[in-house]
N, C-alpha and C positions, 0 to 999 in steps of 0.2 A: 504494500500500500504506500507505495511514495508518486514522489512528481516525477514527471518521464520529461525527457526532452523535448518533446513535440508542447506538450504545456506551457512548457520555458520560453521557447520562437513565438506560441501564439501569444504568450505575455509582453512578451517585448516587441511584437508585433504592434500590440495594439497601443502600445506606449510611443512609440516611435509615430504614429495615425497623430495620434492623439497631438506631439509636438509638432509635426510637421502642419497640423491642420490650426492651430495657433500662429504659426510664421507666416502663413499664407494671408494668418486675417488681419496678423500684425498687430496680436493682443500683446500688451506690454504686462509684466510684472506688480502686482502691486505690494510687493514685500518691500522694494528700496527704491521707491520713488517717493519723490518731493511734491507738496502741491502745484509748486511753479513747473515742475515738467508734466506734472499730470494736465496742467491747463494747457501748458504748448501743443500736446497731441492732442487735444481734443478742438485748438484752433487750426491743425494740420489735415483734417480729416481727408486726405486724399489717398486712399486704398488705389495700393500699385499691384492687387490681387488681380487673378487672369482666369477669374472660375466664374 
């Protein structure tokens, strides 16, 4: 009864979707951002996304 390899790939499968589909939407972090950069991107809003 353990984790087998193919578990492992779709885990980090779905981790790697997950980050790549945050780059695409060009969500920024909210753990170390300042309110003055949180204001500049939200006066920047031009999505360079191709989806």
């Amino acid at each position: 009864m353990g984790t087998s390899l193919a578990s492992f790939r779709v885990g980090g499968g779905i981790v790697l979707l997950l980050m790549s589909l945050a780059m695409l939407n060009g969500q920024t972090g909210s753990v170390r951002t300042r309110p003055e950069e949180e204001a500049e991107v939200r006066d920047e809003k031009t999505s360079t996304a191709m989806f």
